[in-house]
C-alpha positions as CSV (number, residue, x, y, z in Angstrom):
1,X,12.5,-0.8,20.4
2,X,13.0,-0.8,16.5
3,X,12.3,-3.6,14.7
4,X,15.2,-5.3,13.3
5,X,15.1,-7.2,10.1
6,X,17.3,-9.5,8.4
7,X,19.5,-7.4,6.2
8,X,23.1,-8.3,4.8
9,X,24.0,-4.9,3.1
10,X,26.6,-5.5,0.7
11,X,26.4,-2.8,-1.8
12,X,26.6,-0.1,0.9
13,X,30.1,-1.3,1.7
14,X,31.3,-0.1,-2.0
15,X,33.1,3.4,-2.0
16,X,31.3,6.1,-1.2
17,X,31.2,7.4,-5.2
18,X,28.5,4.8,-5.7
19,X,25.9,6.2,-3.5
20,X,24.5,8.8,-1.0
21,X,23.5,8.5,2.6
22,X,20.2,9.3,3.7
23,X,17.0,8.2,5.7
24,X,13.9,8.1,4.0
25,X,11.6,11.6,4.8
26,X,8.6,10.9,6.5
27,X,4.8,11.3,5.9
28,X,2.1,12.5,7.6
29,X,-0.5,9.7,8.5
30,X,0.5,6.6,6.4
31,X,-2.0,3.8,6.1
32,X,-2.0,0.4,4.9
33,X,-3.1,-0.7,1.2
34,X,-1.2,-4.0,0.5
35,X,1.5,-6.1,2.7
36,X,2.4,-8.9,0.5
37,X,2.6,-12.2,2.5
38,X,4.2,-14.0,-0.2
39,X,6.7,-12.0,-0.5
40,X,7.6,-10.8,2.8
41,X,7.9,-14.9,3.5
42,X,9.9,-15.6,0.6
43,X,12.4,-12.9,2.0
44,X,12.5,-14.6,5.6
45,X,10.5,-11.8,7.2
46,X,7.8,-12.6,9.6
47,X,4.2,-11.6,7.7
48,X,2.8,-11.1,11.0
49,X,4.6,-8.9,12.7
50,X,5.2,-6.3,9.7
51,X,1.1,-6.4,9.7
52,X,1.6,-3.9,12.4
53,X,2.0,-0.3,13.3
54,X,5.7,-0.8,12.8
55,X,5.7,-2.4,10.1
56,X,3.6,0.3,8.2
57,X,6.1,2.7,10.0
58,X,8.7,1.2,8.7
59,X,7.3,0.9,4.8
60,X,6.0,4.7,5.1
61,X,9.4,5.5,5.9
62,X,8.7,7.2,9.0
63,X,11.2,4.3,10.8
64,X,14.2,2.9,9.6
65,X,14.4,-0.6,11.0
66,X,17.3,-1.9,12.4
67,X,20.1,-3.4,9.9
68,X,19.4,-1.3,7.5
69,X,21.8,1.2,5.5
70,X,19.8,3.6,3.6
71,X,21.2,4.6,0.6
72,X,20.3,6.2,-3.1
73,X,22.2,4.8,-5.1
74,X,24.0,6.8,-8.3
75,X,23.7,6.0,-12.1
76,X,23.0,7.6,-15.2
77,X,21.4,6.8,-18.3
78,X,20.3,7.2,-22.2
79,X,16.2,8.4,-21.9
80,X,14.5,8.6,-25.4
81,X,18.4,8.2,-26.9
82,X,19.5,10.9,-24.8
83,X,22.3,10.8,-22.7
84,X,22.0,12.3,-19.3
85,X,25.4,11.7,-17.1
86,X,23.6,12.0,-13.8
87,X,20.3,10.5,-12.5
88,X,20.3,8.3,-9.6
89,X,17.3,7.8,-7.0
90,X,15.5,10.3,-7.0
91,X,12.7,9.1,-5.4
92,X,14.0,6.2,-4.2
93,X,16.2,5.2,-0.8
94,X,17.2,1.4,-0.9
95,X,17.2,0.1,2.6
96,X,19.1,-2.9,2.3
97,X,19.7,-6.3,0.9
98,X,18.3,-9.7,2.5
99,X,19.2,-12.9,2.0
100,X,15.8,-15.2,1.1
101,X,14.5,-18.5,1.6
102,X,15.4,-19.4,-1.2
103,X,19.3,-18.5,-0.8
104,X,18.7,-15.5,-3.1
105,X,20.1,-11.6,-2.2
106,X,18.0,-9.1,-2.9
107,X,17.2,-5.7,-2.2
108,X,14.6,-3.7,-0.7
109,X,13.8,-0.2,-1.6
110,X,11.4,2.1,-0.9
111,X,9.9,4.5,-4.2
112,X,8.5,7.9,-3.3
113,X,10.3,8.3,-0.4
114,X,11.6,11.7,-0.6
115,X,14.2,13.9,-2.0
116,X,17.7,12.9,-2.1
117,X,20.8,15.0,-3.7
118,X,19.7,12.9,-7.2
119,X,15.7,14.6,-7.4
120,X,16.8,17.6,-9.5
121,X,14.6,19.7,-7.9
122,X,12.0,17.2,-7.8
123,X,9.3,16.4,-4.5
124,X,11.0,12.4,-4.4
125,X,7.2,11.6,-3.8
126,X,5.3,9.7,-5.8
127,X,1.5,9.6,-6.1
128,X,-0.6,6.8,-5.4
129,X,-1.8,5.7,-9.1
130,X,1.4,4.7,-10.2
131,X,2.5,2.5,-6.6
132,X,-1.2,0.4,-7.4
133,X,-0.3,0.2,-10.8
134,X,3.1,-1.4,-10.4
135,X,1.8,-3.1,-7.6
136,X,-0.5,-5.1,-9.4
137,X,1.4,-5.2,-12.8
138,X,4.6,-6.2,-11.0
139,X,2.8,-8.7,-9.2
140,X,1.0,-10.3,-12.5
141,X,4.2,-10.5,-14.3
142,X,5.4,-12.8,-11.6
143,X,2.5,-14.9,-11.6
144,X,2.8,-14.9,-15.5
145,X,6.3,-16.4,-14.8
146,X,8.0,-13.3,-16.1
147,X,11.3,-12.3,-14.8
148,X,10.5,-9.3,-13.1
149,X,11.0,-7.4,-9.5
150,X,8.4,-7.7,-7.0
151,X,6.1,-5.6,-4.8
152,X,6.2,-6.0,-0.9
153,X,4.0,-3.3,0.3
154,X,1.9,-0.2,-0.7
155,X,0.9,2.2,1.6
156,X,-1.1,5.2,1.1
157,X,1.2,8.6,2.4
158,X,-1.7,10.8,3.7
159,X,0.0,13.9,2.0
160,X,-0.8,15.4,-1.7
161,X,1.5,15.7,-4.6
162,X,1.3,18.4,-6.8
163,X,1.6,16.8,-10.5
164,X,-0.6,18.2,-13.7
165,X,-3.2,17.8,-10.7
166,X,-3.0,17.1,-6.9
167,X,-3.0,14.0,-6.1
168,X,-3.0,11.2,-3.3
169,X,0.2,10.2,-2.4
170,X,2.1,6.5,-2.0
171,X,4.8,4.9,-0.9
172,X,5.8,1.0,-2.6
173,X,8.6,-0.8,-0.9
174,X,10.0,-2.8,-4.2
175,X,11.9,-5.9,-4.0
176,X,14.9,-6.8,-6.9
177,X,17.6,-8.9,-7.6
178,X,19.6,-5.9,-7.5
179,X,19.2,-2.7,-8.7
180,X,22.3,-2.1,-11.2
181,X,21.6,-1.2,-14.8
182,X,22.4,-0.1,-17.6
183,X,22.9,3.3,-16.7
184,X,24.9,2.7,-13.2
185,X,27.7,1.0,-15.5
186,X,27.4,4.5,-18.1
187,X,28.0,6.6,-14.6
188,X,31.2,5.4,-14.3
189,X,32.3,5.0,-18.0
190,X,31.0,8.6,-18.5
191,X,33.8,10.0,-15.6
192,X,36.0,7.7,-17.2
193,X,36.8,6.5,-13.5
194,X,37.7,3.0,-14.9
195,X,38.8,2.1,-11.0
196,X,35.2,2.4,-10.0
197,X,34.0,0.5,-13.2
198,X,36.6,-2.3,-12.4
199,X,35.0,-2.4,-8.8
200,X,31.5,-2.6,-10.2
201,X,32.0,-5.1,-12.7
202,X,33.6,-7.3,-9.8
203,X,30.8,-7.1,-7.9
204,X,28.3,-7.3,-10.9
205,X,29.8,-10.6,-11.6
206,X,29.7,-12.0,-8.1
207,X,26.2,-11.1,-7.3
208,X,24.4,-11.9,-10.5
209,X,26.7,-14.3,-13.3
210,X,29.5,-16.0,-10.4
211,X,30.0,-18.3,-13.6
212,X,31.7,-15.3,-15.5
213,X,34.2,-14.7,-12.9
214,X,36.4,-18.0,-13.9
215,X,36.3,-16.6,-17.7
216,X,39.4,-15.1,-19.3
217,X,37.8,-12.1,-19.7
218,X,35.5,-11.7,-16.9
219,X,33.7,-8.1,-18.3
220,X,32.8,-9.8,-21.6
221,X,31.4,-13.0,-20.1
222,X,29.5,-10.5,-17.8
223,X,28.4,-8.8,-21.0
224,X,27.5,-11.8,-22.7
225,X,25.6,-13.2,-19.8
226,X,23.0,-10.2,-19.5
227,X,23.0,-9.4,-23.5
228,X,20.7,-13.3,-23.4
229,X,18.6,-12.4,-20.4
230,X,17.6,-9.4,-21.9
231,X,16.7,-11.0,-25.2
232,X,15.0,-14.1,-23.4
233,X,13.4,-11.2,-21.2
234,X,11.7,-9.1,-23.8
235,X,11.1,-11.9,-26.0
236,X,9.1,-13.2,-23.1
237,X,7.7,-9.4,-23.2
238,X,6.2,-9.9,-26.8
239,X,4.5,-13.6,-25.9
240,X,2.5,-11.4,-23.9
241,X,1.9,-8.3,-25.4
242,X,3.4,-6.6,-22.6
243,X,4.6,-3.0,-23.5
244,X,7.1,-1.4,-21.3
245,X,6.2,1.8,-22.3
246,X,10.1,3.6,-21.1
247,X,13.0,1.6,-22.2
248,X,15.4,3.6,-21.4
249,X,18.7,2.7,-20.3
250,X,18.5,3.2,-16.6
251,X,15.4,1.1,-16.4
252,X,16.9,-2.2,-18.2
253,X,18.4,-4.1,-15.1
254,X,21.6,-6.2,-15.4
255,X,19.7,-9.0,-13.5
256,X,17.7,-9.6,-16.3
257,X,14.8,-8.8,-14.4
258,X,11.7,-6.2,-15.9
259,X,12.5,-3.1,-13.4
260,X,10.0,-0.2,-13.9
261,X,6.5,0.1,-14.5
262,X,5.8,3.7,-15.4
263,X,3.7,3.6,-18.4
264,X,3.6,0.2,-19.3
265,X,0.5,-1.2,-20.8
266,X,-0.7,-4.6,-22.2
267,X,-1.9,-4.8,-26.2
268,X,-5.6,-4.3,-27.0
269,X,-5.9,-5.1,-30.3
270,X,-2.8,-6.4,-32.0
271,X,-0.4,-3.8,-33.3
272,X,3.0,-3.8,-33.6
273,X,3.3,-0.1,-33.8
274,X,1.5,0.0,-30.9
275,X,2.6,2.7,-28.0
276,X,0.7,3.9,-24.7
277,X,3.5,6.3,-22.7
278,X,1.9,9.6,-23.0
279,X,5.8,11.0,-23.3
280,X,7.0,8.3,-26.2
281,X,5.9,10.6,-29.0
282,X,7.5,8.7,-31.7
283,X,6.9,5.4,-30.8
284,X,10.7,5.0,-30.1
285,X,9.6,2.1,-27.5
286,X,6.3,1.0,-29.3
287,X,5.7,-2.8,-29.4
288,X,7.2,-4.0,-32.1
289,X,10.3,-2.3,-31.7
290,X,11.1,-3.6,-28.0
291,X,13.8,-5.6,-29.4
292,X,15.6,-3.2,-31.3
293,X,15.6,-0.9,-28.5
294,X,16.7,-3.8,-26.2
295,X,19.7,-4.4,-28.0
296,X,20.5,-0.6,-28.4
297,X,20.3,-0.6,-24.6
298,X,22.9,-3.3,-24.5
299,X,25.6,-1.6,-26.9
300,X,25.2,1.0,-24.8
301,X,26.4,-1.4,-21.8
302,X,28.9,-2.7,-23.8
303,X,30.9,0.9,-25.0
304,X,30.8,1.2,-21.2
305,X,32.9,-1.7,-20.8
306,X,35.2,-1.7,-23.5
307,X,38.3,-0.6,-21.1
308,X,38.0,-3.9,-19.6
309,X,37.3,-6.1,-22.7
310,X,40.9,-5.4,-24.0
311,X,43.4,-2.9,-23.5
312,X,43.7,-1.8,-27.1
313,X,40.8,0.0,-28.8
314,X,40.3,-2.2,-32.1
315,X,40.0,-5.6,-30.0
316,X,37.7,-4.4,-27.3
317,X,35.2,-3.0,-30.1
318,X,35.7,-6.5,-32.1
319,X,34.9,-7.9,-28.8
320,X,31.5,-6.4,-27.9
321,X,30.9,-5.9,-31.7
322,X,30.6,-10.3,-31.3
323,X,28.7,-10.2,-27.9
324,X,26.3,-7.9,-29.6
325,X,26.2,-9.9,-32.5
326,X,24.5,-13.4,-30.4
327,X,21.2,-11.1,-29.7
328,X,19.6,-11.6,-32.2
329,X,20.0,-15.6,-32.1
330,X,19.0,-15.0,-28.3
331,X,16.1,-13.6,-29.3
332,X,14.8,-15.2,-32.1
333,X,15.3,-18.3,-30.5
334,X,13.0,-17.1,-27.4
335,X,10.3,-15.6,-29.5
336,X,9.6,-18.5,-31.6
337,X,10.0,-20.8,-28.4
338,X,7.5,-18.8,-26.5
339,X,5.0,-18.2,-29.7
340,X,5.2,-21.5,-30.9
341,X,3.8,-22.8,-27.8
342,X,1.1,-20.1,-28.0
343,X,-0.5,-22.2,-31.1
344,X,0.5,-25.5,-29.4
345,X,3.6,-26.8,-30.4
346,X,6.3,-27.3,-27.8
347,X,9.4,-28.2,-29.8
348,X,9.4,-25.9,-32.6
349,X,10.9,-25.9,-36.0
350,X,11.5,-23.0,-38.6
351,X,7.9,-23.8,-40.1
352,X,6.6,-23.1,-37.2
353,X,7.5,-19.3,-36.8
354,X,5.6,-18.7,-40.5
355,X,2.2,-19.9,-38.9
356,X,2.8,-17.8,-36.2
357,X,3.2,-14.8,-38.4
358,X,0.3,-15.7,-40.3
359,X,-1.5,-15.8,-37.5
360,X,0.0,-12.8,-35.9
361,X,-0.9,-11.0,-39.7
362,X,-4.5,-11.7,-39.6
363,X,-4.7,-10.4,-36.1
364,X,-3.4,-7.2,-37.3
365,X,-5.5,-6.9,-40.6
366,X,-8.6,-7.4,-38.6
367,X,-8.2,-5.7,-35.3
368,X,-8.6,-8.5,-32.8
369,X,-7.8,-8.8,-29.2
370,X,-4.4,-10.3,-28.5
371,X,-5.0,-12.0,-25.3
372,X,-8.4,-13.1,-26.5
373,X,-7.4,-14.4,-29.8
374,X,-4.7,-16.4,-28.1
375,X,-6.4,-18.0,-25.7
376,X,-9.3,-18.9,-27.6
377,X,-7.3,-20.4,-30.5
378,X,-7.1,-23.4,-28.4
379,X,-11.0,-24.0,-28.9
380,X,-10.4,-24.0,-32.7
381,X,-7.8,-26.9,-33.0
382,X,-10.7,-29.5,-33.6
383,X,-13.7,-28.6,-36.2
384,X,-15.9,-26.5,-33.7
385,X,-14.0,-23.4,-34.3
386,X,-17.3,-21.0,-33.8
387,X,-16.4,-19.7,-30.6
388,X,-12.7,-18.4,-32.0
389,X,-14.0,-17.2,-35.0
390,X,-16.8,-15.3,-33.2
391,X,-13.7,-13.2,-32.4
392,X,-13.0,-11.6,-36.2
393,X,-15.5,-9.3,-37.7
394,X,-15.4,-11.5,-40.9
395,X,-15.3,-14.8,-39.4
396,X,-14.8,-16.5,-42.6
397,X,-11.3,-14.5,-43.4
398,X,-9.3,-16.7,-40.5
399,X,-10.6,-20.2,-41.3
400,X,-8.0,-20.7,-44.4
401,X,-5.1,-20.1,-41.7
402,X,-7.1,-22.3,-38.9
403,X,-7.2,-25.2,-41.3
404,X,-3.6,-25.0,-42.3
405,X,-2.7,-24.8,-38.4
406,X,-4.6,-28.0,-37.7
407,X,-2.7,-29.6,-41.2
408,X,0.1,-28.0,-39.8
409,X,-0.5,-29.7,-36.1
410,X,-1.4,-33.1,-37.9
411,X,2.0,-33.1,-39.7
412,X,4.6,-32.7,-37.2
413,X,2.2,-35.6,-35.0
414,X,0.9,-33.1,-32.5
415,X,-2.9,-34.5,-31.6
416,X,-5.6,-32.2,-30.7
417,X,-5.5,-32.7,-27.0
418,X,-1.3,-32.1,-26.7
419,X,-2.0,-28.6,-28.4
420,X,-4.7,-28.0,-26.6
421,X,-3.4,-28.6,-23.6
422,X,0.1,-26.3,-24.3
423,X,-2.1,-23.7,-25.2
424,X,-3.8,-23.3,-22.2
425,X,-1.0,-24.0,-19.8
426,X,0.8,-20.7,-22.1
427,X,-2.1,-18.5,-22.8
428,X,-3.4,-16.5,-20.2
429,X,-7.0,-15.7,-19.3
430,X,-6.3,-12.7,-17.3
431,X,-4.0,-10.1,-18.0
432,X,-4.0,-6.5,-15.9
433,X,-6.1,-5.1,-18.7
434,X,-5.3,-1.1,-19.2
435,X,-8.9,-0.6,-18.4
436,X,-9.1,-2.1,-15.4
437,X,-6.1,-1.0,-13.9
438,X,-7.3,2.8,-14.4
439,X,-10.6,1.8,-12.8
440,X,-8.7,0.7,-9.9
441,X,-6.8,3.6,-9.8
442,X,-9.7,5.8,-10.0
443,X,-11.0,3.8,-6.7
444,X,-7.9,4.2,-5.1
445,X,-8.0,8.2,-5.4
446,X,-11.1,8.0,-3.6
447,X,-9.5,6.0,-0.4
448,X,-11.4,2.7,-2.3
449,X,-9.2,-0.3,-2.4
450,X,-11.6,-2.8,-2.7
451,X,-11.1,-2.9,-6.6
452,X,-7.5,-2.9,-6.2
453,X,-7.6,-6.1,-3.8
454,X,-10.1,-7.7,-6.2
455,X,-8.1,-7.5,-9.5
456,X,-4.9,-8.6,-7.6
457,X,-6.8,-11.7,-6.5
458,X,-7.9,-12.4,-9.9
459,X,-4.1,-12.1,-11.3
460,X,-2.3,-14.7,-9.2
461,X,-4.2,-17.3,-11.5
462,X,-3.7,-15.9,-14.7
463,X,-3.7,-19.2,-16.3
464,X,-7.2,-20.3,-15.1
465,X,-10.4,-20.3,-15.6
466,X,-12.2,-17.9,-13.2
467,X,-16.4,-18.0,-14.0
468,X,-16.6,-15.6,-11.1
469,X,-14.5,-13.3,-12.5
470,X,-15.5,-13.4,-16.3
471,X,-15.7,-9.5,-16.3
472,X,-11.8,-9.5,-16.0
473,X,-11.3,-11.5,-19.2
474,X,-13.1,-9.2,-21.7
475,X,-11.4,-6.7,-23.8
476,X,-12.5,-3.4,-23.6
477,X,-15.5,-1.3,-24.4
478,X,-14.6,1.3,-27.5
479,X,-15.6,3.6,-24.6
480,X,-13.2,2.2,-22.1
481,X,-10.1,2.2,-24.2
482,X,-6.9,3.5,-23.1
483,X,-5.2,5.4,-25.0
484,X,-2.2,6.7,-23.2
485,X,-0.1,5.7,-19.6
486,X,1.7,8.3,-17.8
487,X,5.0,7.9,-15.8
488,X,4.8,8.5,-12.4
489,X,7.4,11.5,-11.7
């Protein structure tokens, strides 16, 4: 008997221009690398009987469980600023939707699954690097309190795929909010099939912003609505040096959530310019630029919607033109929210933002560790500030700006101990370092997933201190630097 599990498939009852039919393809002799517990709980499955044969069955894609509705579903999408009117899953077959614990839908989808009508020619496989790397990335967001989709299982395929090299494959069962973007609203603008974008907006609406669907104009508050998740999103991005690494249109989720973990990467050493996807040539989604890119994402979104903003041309453009026009408060009101509490100061103030870009200035000029600097400020708010300055190759260089920070501090009455104690609870000790990811993935290739299990361990307490685990903190060796990520297709 298959197993059955919990799903309430509401997407897969839209019309059938929305998606295609189709059971994931099996592989040869899947084994187990990660079940989350967590997750699987969260969703209202039972951990213990997914920790099976079935269950691994089921997450290869050798067995579709009962309940579910595979699908892939359709979008398209703008990728390096380049429209492409027809992407879709192409590696991907979304299983269903289930109702959580917690009372909130979301889906659960299987990546590297096999081809379906959207691979272009592609195998629909993906190889196992990229599955441990958003595994463990996906996962570290989440315990960095980042909005982000979740991983529910890895399992390793037993088959090669053929990329620059051959390669161990892997199958990663995904969990989201939802997966509509950008891109699945541009499908239906492009075919001007304003029916279909009517439909989706509706369901949009209900699913993710039920507020909008009282407003007069239901499209724009559904525009409005994701326009400040995604600047509270990558704002929250920047606090932690987080680079996405492919920004493109079909990867920026309507949920709000981060959706994609190709060749993401975390800053080394500060630099805004800073890029690590071995296919973003020109920096187009570099660090510093995130934003920008962010809200060129969104006026994308919004061009998409302007039949059902207003019914003449002039108005619907003023209309967008405005939504468009709150991002940057959004945004700037995240950043200095989130940065301010990164040098200990909860309620910030317009002074505030100078000191961090001061701060964020030196970091640059003298090429120190992002994470580490952060974190380590917190020892440097009373007059023992050796430890923190250890940190700069001319120590002497950042104690003007540490003195004026602790003026600063003294001045809006924030003692030592509150800052201190912000610091820490916002700083993290533990990122998934570039270095250490590719080490894990290097193990993995060899059927070694001790590393992987290790480093996972570590990031699900990002925030604390972790003696044991010390050799996760440190930046990298100029040997072990990374210099460039790679997607995963």
């Amino acid at each position: 008997m298959v197993m059955r599990l919990p799903f309430d498939n509401t997407y897969a009852r839209l019309p059938s221009g929305f998606y295609e039919r189709l059971d994931p393809w099996p592989v040869a002799e899947p084994k187990w690398v990660a079940l989350n517990r967590d997750v699987a709980e969260l969703l209202g499955f039972d951990p213990a009987a997914l920790d099976s044969a079935e269950g691994l069955a089921i997450f290869a894609g050798n067995v579709v469980p009962e309940g579910a509705e595979p699908i892939a579903t359709a979008y398209a999408g703008h990728q390096f600023g380049g429209f492409v009117p027809r992407l879709g899953d192409g590696r991907a077959i979304l299983l269903g939707e289930v109702v959580g614990r917690d009372g909130v839908r979301r889906d659960v989808q299987l990546k590297g699954s096999g081809p379906t009508p959207y691979s272009r020619r592609g195998d629909g496989r993906s190889a196992l690097g990229p599955v441990l790397r958003e595994y463990l990335v996906s996962e570290a967001m989440a315990a960095l309190g980042v909005p982000t989709t979740r991983a529910l299982a890895a399992v390793w395929s037993g088959e090669p795929v053929y990329r620059e090299n051959v390669e161990p494959g892997g199958v990663f069962t995904r969990v989201a909010q939802s997966h509509l973007r950008v891109g699945t609203f541009e499908y239906f603008a492009a075919r001007e099939d304003r029916a279909s974008l009517e439909i989706l907006t509706k369901y949009a609406v209900s699913r993710h912003y039920p507020e909008a669907a009282d407003a007069e104009i239901p499209a724009l508050a559904l525009l409005e609505g994701v326009i400040g998740r995604q600047a509270r999103l990558v704002a929250h991005w920047m606090s932690l040096g987080f680079i996405h690494g492919v920004m493109n249109t079909d990867n920026t989720s309507i949920s709000g959530e981060t959706i994609d973990y190709g060749p993401c990467a975390f800053l080394d050493v500060y630099d805004p310019a800073k890029r690590f996807s071995s296919i973003d040539e020109r920096g187009r989604y570099a660090y510093g630029n995130q934003a920008n890119i962010a809200l060129w994402n969104l006026a994308r979104l919004a061009e998409s919607l302007l039949p059902l903003l207003a019914e003449d041309q002039e108005t619907a453009v003023a209309r967008a033109e405005a939504a468009l026009g709150g991002f940057a408060g959004h945004f700037q009101e995240a950043w200095t929210q989130r940065f301010a509490a990164k040098i200990g100061i909860a309620e910030p103030v317009a002074e505030d933002r100078d000191q961090v870009l001061a701060f964020l200035d030196l970091l640059s000029t003298h090429g120190v560790d992002f994470t580490l600097a952060f974190r380590h400020l917190a020892s440097a708010v009373t007059p023992d500030a050796e430890a923190f300055q250890g940190l700069f190759s001319q120590p002497q260089a950042v104690k003007p700006w540490v003195e004026g920070w602790r003026k600063h501090l003294r001045e809006r009455g924030i003692s030592a101990v509150a800052a201190s104690e912000i610091m820490r609870k916002t700083n993290p000790v533990f990122i998934p370092r570039n270095h250490r990811i590719e080490e894990v993935i290097q193990a993995g290739r060899q059927g070694d997933f001790g590393p992987f299990r290790r480093l996972h361990e570590v990031l699900q307490r990002p925030f604390e201190e972790q003696p044991e685990s010390a050799i996760y903190e440190s930046a990298p060796e100029p040997h072990e630097v990374v210099q460039a990520t790679f997607c995963g297709t």
